[in-house]
C-alpha positions in Angstrom: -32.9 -58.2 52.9 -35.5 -60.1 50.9 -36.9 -56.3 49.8 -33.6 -56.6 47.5 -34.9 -59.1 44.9 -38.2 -57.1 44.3 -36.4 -53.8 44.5 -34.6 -55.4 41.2 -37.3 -56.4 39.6 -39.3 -53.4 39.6 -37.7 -51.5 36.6 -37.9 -54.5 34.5 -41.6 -54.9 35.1 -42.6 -51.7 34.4 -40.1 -50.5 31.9 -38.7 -51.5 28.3 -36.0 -51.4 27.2 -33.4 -48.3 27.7 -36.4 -46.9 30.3 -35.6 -50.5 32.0 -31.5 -49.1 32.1 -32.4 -45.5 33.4 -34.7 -47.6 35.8 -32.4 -49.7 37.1 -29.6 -47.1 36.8 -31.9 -44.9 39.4 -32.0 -47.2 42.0 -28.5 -47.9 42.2 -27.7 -43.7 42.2 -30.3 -43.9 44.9 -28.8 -46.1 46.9 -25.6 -44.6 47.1 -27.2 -41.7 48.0 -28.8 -43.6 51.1 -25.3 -45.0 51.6 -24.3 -40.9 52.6 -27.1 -39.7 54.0 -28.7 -42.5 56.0 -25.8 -42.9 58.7 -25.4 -38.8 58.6 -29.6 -39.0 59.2 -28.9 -42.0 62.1 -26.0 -40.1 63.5 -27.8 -36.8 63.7 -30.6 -38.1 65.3 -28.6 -40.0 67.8 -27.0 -36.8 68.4 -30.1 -35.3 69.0 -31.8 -37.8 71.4 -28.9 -39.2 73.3 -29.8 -42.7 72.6 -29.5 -45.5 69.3 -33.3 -46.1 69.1 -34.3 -43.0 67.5 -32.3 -43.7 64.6 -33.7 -47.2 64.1 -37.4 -46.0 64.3 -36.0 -43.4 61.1 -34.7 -46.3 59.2 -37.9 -48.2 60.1 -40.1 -44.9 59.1 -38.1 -44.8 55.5 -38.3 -48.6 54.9 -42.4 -48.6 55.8 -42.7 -45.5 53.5 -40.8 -47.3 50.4 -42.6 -50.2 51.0 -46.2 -48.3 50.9 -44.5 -46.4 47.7 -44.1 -50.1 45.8 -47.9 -51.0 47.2 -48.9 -48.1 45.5 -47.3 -48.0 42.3 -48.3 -51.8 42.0 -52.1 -50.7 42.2 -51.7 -48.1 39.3 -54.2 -48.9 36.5 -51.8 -50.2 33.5 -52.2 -48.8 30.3 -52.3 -51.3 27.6 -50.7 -50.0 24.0 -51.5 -51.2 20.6 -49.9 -51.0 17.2 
């Protein structure tokens, strides 16, 4: 859970003003999202293998991906603007 407070924090760093809104407003429709299709994703593949592990190693797949993801965009070159 302590992914939560960066996860927050993210749009605000980045963005400005009404881009800092969509931002914010992007992870939130993305999270309901994950609230459909991550227990329809755990359920399928505990369907498929027989057994709860599976699913976990998904969830743990997706988490290690967005957490590469925020490496990555931290690492971006910024572009400083004037005027």
């Amino acid at each position: 859970m302590g992914f939560i407070a960066v996860q927050w924090a993210v749009p605000s760093t980045l963005l400005n003003g009404t881009a800092a809104a969509a931002g914010i407003a992007l992870i939130n429709s993305c999270g309901n999202l994950g609230g459909f299709i991550s227990p329809t994703v755990i359920g399928w593949v505990t369907t498929r293998t027989g057994g709860n592990a599976a699913g976990q190693y998904v969830t743990g797949g997706f988490l290690f991906l967005a957490a590469v993801l925020i490496l990555l965009l931290r690492l971006r070159p910024t572009v400083s603007r004037k005027g």
